[in-house]
C-alpha positions in Angstrom: 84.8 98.1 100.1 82.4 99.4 102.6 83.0 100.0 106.3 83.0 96.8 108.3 83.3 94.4 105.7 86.5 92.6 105.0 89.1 90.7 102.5 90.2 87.4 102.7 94.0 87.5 102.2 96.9 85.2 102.6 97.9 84.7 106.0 101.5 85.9 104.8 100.3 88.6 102.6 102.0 91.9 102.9 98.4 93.6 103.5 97.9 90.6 106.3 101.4 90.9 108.4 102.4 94.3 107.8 100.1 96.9 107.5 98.3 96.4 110.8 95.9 98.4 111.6 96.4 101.0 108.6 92.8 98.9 106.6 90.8 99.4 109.3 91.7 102.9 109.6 91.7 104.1 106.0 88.8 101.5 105.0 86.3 102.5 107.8 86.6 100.0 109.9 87.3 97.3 107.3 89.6 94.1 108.2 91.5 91.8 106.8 91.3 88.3 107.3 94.7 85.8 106.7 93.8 82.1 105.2 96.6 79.8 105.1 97.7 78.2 102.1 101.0 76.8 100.9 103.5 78.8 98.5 101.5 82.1 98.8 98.3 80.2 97.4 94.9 80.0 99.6 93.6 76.8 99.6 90.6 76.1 98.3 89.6 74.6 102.0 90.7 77.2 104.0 88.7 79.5 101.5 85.5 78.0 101.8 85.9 78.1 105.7 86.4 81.7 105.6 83.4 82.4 103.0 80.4 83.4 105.4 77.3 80.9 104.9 73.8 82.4 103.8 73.0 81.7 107.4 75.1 84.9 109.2 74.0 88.1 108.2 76.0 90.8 106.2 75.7 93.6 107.8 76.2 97.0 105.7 76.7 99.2 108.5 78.0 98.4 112.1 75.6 96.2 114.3 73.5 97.9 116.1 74.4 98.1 119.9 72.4 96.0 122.5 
């Protein structure tokens, strides 16, 4: 992973609930974002949701200040 991008986890994920701020901090600034889903599974929904559309930008390194 590169800094300031980020994983799409189970809300209820061991990564998700109890390793708080240790991915950021290791990964560079990268976060992890919890989807719901029942019995440990995403669902397919929730995933599609949390996919980013073509339309916001992917940014490689941090945004640029304003």
């Amino acid at each position: 992973m590169r800094p300031f991008e980020a994983v799409l986890a189970h809300e209820h994920a061991h990564v998700t609930i109890s390793e708080t701020g240790a991915p950021g901090f290791f990964g560079g600034g990268l976060s992890v974002i919890g989807l719901p889903g029942a019995s440990g599974r995403i669902e397919q929904a929730a995933l599609e949701a949390g996919w980013p559309s073509r339309k916001v930008p992917i940014f490689r390194r941090p945004p640029p200040c304003r």
